[in-house]
C-alpha positions as CSV (number, residue, x, y, z in Angstrom):
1,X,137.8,58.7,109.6
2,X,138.2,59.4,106.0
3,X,135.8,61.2,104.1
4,X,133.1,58.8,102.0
5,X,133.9,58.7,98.2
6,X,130.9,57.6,95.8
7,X,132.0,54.6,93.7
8,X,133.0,55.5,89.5
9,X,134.6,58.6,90.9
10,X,137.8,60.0,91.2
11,X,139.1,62.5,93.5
12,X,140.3,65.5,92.1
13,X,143.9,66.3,91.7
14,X,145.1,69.5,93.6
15,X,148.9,70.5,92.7
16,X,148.6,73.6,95.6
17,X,152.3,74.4,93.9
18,X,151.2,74.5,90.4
19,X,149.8,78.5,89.3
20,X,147.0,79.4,87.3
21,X,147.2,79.5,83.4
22,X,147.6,83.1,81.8
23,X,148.0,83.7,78.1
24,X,151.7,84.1,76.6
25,X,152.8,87.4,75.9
26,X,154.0,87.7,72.5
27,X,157.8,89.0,72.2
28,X,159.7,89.4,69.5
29,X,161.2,85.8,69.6
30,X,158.3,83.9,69.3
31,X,157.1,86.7,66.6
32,X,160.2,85.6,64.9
33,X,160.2,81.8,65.3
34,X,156.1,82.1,64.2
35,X,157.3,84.2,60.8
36,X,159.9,81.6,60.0
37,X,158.0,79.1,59.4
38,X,156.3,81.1,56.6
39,X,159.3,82.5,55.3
40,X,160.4,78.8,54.5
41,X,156.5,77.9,53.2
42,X,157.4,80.7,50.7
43,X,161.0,79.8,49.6
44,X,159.7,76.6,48.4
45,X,156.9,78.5,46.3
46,X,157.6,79.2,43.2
47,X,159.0,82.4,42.0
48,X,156.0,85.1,41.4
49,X,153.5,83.4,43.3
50,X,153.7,85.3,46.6
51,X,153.3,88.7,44.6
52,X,150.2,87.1,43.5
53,X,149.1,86.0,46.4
54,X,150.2,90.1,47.7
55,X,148.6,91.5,44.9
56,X,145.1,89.3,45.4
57,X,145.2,90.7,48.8
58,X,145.6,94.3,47.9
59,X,142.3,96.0,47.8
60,X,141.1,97.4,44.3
61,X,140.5,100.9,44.1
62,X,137.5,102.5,44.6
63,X,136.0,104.4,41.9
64,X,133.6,107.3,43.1
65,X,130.7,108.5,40.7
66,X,130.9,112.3,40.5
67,X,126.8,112.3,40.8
68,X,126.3,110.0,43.2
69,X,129.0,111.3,45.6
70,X,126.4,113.9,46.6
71,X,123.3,112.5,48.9
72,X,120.1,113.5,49.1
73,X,118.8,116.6,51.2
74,X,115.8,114.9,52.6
75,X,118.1,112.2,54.3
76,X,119.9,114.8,56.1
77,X,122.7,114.9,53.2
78,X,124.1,118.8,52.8
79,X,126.7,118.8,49.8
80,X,123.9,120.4,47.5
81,X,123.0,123.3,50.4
82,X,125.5,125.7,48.4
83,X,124.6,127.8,45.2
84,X,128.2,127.5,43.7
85,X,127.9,123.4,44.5
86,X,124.6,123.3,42.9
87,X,125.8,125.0,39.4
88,X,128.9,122.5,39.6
89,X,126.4,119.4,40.1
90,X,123.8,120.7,37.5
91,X,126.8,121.1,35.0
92,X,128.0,118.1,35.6
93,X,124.4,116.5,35.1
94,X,124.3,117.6,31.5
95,X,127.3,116.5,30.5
96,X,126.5,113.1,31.5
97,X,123.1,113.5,30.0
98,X,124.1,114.2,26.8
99,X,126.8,112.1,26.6
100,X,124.3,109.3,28.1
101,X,121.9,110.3,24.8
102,X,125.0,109.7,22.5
103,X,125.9,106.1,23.9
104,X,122.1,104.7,23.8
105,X,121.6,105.8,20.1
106,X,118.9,108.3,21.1
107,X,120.2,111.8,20.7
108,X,117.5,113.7,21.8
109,X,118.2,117.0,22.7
110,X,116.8,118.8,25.2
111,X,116.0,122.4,24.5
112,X,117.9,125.6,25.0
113,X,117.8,125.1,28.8
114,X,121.1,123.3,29.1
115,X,123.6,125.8,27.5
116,X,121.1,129.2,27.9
117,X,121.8,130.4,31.3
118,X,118.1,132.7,31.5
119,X,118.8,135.2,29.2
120,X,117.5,136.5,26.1
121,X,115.1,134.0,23.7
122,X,116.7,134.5,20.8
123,X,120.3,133.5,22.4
124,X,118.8,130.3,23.6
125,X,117.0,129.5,20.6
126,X,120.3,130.0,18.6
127,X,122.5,128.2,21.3
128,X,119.7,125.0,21.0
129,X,119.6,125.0,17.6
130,X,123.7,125.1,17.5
131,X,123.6,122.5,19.6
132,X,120.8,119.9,17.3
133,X,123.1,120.8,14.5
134,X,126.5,119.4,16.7
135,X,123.8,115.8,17.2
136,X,123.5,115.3,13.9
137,X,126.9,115.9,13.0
138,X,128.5,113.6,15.7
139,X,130.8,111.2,15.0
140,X,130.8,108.3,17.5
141,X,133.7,106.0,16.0
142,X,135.9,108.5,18.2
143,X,138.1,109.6,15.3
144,X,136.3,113.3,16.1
145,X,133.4,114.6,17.7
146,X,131.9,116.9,15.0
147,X,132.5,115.7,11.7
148,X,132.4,118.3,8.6
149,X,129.6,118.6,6.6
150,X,130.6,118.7,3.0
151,X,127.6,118.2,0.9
152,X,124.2,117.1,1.2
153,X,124.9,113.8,-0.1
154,X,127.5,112.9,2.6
155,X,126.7,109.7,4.3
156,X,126.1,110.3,8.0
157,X,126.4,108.4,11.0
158,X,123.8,106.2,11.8
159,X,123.0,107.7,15.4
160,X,120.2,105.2,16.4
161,X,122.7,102.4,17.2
162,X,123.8,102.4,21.2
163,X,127.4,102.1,21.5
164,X,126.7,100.5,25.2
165,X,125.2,97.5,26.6
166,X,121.7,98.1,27.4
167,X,122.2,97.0,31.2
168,X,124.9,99.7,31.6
169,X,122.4,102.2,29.5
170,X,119.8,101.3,32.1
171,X,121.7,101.6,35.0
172,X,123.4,105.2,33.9
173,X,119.8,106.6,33.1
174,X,118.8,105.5,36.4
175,X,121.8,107.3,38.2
176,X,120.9,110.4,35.6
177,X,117.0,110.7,37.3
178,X,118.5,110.3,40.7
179,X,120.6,112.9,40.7
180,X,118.0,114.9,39.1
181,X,115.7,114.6,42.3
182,X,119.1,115.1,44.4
183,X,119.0,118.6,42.7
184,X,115.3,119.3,42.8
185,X,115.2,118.9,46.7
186,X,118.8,120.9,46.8
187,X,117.0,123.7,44.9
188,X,113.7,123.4,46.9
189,X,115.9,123.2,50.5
190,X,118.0,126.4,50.0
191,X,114.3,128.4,48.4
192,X,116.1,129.3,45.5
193,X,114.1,131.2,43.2
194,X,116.3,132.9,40.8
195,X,116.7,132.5,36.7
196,X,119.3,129.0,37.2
197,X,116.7,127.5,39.3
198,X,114.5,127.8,36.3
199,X,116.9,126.8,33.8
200,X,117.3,123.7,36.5
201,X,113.3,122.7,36.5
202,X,113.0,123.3,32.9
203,X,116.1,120.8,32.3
204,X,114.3,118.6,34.4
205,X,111.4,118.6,32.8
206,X,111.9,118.8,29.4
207,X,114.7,115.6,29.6
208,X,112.2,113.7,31.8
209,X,109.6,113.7,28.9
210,X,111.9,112.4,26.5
211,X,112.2,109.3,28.6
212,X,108.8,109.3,30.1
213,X,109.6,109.1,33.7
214,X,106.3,110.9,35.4
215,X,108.3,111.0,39.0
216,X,110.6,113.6,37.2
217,X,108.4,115.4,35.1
218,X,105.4,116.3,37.1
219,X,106.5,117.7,40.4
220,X,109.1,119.8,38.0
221,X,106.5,120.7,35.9
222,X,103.9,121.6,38.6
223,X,106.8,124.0,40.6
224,X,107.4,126.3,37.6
225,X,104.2,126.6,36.7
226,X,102.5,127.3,40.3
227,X,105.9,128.2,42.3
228,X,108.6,129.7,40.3
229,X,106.4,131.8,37.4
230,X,104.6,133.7,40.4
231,X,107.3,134.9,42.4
232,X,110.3,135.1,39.6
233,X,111.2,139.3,39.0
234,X,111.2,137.9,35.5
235,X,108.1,135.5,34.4
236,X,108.3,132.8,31.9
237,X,108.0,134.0,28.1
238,X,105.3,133.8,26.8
239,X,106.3,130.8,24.8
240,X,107.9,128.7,27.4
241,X,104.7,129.0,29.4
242,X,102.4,128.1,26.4
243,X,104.5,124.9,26.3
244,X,104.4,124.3,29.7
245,X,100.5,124.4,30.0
246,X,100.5,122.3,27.0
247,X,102.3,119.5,28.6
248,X,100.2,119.9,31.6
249,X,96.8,119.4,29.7
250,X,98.2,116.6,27.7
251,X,99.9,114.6,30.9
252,X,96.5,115.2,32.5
253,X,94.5,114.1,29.6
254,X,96.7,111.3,28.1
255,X,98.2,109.6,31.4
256,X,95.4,110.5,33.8
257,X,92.6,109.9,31.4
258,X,90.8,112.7,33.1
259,X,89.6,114.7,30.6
260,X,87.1,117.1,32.5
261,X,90.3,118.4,34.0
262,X,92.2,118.8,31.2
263,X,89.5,121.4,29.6
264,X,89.4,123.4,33.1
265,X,93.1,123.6,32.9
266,X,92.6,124.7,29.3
267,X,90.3,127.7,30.3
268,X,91.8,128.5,33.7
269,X,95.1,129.4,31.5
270,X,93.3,130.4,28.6
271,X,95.2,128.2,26.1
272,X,94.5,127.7,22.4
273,X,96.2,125.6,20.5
274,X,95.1,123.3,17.1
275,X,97.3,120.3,17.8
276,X,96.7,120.0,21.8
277,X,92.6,120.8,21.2
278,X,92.6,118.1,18.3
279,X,93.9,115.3,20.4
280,X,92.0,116.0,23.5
281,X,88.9,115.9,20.9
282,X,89.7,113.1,19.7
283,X,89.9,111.4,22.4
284,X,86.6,112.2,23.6
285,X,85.3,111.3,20.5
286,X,87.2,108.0,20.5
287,X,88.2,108.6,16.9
288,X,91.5,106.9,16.3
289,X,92.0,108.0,12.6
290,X,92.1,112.0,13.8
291,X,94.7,110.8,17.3
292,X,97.2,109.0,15.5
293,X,96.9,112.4,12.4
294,X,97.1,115.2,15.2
295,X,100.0,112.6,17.0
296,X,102.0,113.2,14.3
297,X,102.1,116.4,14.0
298,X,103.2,116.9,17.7
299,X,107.1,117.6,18.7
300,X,108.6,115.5,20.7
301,X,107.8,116.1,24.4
302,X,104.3,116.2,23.2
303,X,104.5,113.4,21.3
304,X,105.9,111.4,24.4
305,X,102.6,112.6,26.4
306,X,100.3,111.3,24.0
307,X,102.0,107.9,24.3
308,X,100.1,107.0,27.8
309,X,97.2,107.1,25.7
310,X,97.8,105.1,22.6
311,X,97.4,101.9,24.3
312,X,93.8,102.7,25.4
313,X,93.4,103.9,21.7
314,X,94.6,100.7,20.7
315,X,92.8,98.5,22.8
316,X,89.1,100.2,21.5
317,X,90.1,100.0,17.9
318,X,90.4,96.0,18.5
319,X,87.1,95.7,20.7
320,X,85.3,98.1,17.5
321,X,86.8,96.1,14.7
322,X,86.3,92.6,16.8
323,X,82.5,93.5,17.5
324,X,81.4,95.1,13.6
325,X,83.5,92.4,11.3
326,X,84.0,88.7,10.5
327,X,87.5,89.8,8.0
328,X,89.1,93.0,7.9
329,X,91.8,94.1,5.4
330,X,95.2,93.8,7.8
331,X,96.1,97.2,6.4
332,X,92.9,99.1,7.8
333,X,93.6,97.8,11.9
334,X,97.2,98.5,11.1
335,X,96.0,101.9,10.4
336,X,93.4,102.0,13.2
337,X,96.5,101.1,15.7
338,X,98.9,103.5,14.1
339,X,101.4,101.4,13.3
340,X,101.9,102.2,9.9
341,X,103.7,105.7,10.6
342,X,102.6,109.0,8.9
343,X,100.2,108.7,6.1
344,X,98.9,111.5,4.1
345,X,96.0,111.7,0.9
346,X,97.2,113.2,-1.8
347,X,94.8,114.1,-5.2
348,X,96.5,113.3,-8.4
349,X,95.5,116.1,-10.5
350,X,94.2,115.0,-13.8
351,X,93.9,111.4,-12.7
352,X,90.8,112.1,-10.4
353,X,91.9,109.0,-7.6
354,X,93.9,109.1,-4.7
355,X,96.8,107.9,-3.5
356,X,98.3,107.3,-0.2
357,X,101.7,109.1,0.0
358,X,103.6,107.3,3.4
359,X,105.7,109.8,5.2
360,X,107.7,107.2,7.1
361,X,107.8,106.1,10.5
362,X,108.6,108.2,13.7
363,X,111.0,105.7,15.3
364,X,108.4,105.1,18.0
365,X,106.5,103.2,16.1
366,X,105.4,99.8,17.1
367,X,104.9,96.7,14.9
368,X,102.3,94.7,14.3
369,X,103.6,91.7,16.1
370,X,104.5,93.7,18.5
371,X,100.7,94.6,19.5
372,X,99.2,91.4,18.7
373,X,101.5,90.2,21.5
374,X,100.7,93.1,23.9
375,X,97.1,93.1,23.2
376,X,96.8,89.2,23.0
377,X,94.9,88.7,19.7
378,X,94.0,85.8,18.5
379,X,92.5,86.5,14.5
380,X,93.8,84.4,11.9
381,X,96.0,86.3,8.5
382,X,94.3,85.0,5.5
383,X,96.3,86.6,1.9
384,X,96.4,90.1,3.7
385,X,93.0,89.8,5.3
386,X,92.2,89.1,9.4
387,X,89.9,86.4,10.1
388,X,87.9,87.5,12.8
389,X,85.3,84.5,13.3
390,X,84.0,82.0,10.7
391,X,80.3,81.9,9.8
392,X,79.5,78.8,10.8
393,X,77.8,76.3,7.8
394,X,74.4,77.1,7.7
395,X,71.7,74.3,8.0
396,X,69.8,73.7,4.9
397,X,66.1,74.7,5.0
398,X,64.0,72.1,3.8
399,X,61.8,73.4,0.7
């Protein structure tokens, strides 16, 4: 009896001759009837468009940054573990620094530290002030890179201009930090204390103020102060450490706002100074007029310390003005805010009245616009005068 069969089905087909499917080996015929098929797609191409279609397919080349080639020690990298790869990477560094300082139009130059190598002060000074001399000399139309000085009235280059977009400045002064920290932990891996380790930190440092970057500055600043000064065979001069202490009172003061601090780190290193005392007193005292005098007076690491600070001096100098006035002269909160630059008093003998002599502007300073934005204020300019509020019309007493 056959077996049952549900209806709507079918009974499956077995061929018991037929063998199971495998997949095709490839020779070298099939290899060749597969190519020729693309062979003939290309003759009817025109001529020059399967190079292009090579060339698209050809990988570009891959351009490796010198500085970023080397990795950072505390991710397990060791290419900076080697004294002799160390001075190749922190030469390297400065090169690109100070070529980065040429292209962004800010030719600062950091100290002796990149061309001294520890030696004597007075070849360091010479070497630095060689070197300040060579920055405002350059010539960056690429026809030479000193130019001759000839006389005094010789028109020089105007060096505040960048010569690169600012999203490629960005991005290179970015790279620059990086491979500053890449150094710093090389340096602090291998417990290198010698005289290049503090030409190193003092680099660091000193290039990290310019541009402000506390993640730089301060653990440089802290580790030759605390590490490297106590257990070099030769200290820091006299000098370098009297700068060094300055910056830390004024990062302590002026970023921190901490001033209790700043005076026990002025007697615990028994430091003296007119300039650093006068703007930690001012500060205390909240008296603009004597910060934004003793600012200017300040070099230019200093100067970039004091600069946490001015926004806080701005801010009061609004909240006093806004609280004692109903109109103000523009010119005395321009003043107050220190945008105006450096102004000195000078007596005119025989005329008995005073006149104020402008010294000119910093290049940091900031415009007025510019901190009426920041600082969101909202008085009105009447003729040269700020309206603070209006007195509003007085009701008539009855007699």
């Amino acid at each position: 009896m056959p077996p049952y069969i549900p209806p709507n089905t079918k009974k499956p087909i077995t061929n018991p001759t037929r063998k199971p499917w495998t997949r095709p080996l490839f020779s070298s015929t099939i290899s060749s009837s597969s190519s020729s098929p693309t062979s003939t797609n290309n003759e009817l191409l025109p001529q020059g468009s399967n190079d292009k279609r090579k060339s698209r397919l050809r990988e570009a080349p891959i351009q490796n940054d010198p500085l970023e080639s080397a990795g950072l020690p505390s991710k397990g990298d060791t290419t900076l573990l080697n004294h002799a790869a160390q001075e190749s990477y922190y030469t390297l560094l400065t090169s690109r620094y100070m070529d980065w300082c040429a292209a962004s139009g800010n030719p600062c130059v950091v100290a002796a530290d990149i061309t001294s190598s520890g030696g004597a002060e007075e070849e360091a000074a010479a070497a630095a002030a060689d070197l300040s001399q060579s920055f405002d000399d350059m010539s960056l139309d690429g026809s030479s890179f000193y130019a001759t000085t000839t006389t005094t009235t010789a028109a020089k280059p105007n060096l505040n201009q960048p010569t690169m977009p600012p999203a490629f400045i960005q991005k290179e002064l970015s790279t620059i930090h990086m491979s500053m920290r890449k150094l710093r932990e090389a340096l602090l891996s291998t417990g290198r204390t010698d005289a290049f380790a503090q030409q190193v930190y003092l680099f660091i440092t000193r290039a990290s103020l310019l541009s402000r970057t506390f993640e730089s500055y301060h653990p440089a600043l802290l580790h030759l102060l605390y590490v490297l000064h106590p257990r070099l065979a030769l200290p820091l001069s006299s000098s370098t450490l009297h700068e060094l202490v300055a910056y830390q009172i004024l990062d302590t003061a002026c970023r921190l706002g901490d001033y209790g601090e700043a005076y026990a780190l002025r007697a615990q290193w028994r430091f003296t100074d007119r300039k650093v005392d006068g703007i930690l007193r001012a500060l205390v005292r909240d008296d603009w007029l004597a910060f934004w005098h003793m600012r200017d007076e300040l070099d230019g690491y200093q100067r970039a310390l004091v600069r946490w600070a001015e926004d806080g001096v701005r801010k009061h100098v609004f909240k006093c003005v806004g609280r004692a006035y109903l109109s103000v002269e523009r010119r005395f909160v321009e003043r107050g805010v220190g945008c105006l630059g450096r102004e000195r008093r000078a007596r005119v003998i025989g005329e008995g009245v005073e006149r104020v002599v402008d010294g000119g502007n910093n290049g940091e300073e900031v415009s007025w616009g510019e901190i009426v934005r920041q600082h969101g204020v909202g008085w009105e300019e009447e003729g040269g005068m700020l309206v603070i509020r209006r007195v509003k019309n007085a009701v008539k007493m009855k007699s």
